[in-house]
C-alpha positions as CSV (number, residue, x, y, z in Angstrom):
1,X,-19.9,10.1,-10.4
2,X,-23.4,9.0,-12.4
3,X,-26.1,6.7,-10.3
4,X,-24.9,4.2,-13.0
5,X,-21.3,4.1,-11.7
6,X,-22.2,3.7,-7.8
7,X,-24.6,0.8,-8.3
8,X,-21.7,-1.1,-10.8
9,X,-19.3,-0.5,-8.1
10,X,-21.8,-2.0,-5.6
11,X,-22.0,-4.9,-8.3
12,X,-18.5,-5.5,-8.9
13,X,-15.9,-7.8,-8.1
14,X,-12.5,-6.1,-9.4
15,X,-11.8,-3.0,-9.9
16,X,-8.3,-1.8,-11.1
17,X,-6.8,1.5,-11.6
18,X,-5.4,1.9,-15.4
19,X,-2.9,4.9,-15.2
20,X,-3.4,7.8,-18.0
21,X,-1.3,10.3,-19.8
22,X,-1.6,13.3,-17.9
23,X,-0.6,11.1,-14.8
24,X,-4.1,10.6,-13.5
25,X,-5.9,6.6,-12.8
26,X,-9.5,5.8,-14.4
27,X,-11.2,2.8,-12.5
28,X,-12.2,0.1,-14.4
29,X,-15.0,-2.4,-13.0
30,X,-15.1,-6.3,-13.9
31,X,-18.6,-8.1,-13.0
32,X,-19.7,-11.7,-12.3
33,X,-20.6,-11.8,-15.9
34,X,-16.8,-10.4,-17.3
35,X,-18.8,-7.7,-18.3
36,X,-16.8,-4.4,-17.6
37,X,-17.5,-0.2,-16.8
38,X,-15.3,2.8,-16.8
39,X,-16.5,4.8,-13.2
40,X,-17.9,8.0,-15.1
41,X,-19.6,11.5,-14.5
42,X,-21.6,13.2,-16.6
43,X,-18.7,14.0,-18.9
44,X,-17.6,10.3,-19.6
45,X,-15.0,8.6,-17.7
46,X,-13.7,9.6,-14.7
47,X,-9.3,10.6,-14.5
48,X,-9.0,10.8,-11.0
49,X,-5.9,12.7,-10.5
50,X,-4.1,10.8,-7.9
51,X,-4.1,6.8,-6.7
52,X,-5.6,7.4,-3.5
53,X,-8.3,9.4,-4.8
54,X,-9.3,6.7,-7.3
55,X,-9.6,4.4,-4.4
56,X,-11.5,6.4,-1.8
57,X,-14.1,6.8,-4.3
58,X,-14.6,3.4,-4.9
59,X,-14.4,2.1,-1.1
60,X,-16.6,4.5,-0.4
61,X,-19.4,2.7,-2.1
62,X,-18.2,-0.6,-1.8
63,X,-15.5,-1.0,0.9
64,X,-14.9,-4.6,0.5
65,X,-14.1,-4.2,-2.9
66,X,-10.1,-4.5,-3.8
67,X,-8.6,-2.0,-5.7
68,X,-5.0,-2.6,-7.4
69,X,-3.7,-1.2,-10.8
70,X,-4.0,-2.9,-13.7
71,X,-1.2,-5.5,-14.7
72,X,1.3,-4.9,-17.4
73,X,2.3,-8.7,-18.3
């Protein structure tokens, strides 16, 4: 996870888990400003491969933050 990612997370005030193809979750971060971030590495953004994974990483820099997925409607 870049510097970038952990001080947006910090910042943010949703985050939700949007499911991908090969079955993984990428977190997407809303600010104050409706301005939103993918959580990334160094290789672009981040597929965590399972749910709970997704959401450790995120509570672990901001553990008030709530994490849900994404709605569909």
């Amino acid at each position: 996870m870049t510097a970038q990612s952990k001080v947006n997370i910090k910042a943010a005030v949703e985050a939700v888990l949007i499911p991908v193809e090969n079955g993984g979750y990428m977190v997407q971060l809303r600010g104050e400003s409706g301005g939103t971030y993918t959580v990334s590495n160094a290789n672009g953004p981040i597929a965590y491969g399972a749910m709970a994974t997704a959401k450790t990483a995120v509570r672990k820099h901001n553990s008030s933050l709530p994490v849900d997925l994404k709605p569909t409607i």
